[in-house]
Backbone as JSON, one array per atom type, in Angstrom:
{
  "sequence": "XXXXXXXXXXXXXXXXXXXXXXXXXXXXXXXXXXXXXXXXXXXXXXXXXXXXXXXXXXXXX",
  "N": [[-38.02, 60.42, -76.11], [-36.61, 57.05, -76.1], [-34.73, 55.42, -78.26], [-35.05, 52.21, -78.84], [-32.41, 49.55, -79.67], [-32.43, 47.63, -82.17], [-32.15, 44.11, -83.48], [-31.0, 43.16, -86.78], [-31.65, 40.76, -88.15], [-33.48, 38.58, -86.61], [-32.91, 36.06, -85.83], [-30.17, 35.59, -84.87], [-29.88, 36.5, -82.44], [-29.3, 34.81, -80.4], [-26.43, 33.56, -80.69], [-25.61, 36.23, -80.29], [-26.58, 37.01, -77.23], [-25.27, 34.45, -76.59], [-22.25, 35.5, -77.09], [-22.47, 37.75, -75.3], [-22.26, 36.71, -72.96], [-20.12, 34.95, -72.9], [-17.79, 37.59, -73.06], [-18.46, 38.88, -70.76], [-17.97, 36.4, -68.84], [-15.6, 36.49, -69.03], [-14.75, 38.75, -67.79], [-15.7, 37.84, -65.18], [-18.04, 38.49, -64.41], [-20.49, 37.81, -64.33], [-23.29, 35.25, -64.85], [-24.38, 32.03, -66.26], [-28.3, 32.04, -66.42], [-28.47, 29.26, -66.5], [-26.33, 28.12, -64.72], [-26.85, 29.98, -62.64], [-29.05, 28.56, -61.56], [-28.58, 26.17, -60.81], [-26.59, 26.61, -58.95], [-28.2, 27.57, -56.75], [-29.99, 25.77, -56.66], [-28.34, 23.75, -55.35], [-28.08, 24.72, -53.02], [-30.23, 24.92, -51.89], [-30.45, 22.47, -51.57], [-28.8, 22.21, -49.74], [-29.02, 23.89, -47.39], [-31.87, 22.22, -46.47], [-30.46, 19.78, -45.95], [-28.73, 20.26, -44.01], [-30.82, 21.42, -41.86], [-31.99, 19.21, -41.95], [-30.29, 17.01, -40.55], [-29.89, 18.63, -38.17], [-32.29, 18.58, -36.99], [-32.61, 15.74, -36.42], [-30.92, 15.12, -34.54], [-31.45, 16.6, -32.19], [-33.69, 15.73, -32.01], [-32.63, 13.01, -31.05], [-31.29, 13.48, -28.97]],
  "CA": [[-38.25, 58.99, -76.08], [-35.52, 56.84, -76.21], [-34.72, 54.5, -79.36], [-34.16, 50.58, -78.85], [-31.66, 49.45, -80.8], [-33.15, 46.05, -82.55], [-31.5, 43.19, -84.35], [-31.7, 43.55, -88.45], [-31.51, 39.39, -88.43], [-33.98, 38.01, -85.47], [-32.06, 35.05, -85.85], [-28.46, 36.16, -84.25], [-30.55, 37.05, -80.76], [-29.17, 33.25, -79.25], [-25.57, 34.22, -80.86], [-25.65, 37.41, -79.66], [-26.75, 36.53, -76.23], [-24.06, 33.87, -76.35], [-21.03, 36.59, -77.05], [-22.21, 38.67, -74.3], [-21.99, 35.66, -71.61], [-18.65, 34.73, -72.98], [-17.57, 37.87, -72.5], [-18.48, 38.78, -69.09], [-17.76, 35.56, -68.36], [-14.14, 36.49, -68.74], [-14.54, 39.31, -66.79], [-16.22, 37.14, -64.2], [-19.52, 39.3, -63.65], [-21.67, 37.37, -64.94], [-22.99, 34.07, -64.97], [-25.74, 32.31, -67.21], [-29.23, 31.1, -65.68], [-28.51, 27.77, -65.67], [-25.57, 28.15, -63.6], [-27.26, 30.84, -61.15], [-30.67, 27.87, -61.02], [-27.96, 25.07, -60.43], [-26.21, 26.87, -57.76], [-29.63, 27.89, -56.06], [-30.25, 23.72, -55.95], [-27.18, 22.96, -54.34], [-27.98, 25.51, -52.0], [-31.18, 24.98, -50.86], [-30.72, 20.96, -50.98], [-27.69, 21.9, -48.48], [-29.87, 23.98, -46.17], [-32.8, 21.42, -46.2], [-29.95, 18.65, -45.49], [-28.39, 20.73, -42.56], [-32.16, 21.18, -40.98], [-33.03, 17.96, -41.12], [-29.9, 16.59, -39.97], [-29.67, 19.5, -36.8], [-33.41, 17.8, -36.06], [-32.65, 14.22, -36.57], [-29.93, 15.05, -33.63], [-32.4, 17.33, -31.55], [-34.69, 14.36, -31.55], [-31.56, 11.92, -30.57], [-31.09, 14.18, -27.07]],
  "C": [[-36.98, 58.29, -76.55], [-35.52, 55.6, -77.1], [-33.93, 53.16, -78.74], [-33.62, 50.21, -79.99], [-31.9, 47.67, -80.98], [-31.97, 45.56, -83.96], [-31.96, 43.82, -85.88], [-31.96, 42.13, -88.7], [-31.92, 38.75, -87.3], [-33.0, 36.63, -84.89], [-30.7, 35.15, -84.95], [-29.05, 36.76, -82.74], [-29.75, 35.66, -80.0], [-27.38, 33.62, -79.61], [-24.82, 35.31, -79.94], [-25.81, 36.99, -77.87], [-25.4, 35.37, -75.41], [-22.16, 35.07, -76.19], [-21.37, 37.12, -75.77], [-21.89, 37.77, -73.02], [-20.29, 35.18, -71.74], [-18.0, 36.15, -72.1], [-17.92, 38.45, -71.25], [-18.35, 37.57, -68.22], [-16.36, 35.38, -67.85], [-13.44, 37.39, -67.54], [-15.04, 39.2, -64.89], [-17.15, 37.96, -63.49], [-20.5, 38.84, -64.27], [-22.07, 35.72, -65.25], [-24.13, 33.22, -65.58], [-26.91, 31.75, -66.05], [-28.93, 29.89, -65.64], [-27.82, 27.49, -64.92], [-25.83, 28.56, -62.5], [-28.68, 29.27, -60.69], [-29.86, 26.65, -60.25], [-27.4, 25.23, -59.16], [-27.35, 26.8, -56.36], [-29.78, 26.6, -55.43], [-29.66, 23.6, -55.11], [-27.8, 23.62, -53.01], [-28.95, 25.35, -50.95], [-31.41, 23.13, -50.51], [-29.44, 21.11, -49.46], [-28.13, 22.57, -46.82], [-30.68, 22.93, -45.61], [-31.25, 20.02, -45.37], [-29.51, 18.97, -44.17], [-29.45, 21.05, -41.58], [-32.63, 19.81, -40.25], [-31.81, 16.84, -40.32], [-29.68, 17.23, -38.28], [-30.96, 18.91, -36.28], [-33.24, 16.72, -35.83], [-31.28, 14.13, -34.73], [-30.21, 15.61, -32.54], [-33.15, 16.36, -31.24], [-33.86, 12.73, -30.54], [-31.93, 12.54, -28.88], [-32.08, 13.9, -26.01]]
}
C-alpha cells in the first residue's frame, strides 16, 4: 500500500499549491484553472460568434 505524503500544517495547502503553479509556470506546462476556464470562454464565445455569423450570411443568400 502506498503512503500519502500529508501536510504537518493544513494551512500551507493554498501556499503550497501556489509554489507548484509558479513553478511550472516557468516551465510553461502548466496553467491554473482560472486561466484554462477563461480560455475555454473565449473559445466557445468565438465558435458561437462564427456560427451565428456563417448563418446570419446563409440566411442573406
Amino acid at each position: 500500500m502506498a503512503k500519502k505524503n500529508l501536510l504537518v500544517v493544513p494551512e500551507c495547502e493554498q501556499m503550497l499549491q501556489n509554489y507548484r503553479e509558479e513553478i511550472a509556470s516557468e516551465f510553461g506546462i502548466h496553467r491554473s484553472v482560472q486561466e484554462m476556464d477563461a480560455v475555454s470562454r473565449n473559445m466557445t464565445k468565438k465558435v458561437i460568434s462564427e456560427t451565428n455569423e456563417k448563418k446570419s450570411s446563409e440566411d442573406c443568400e
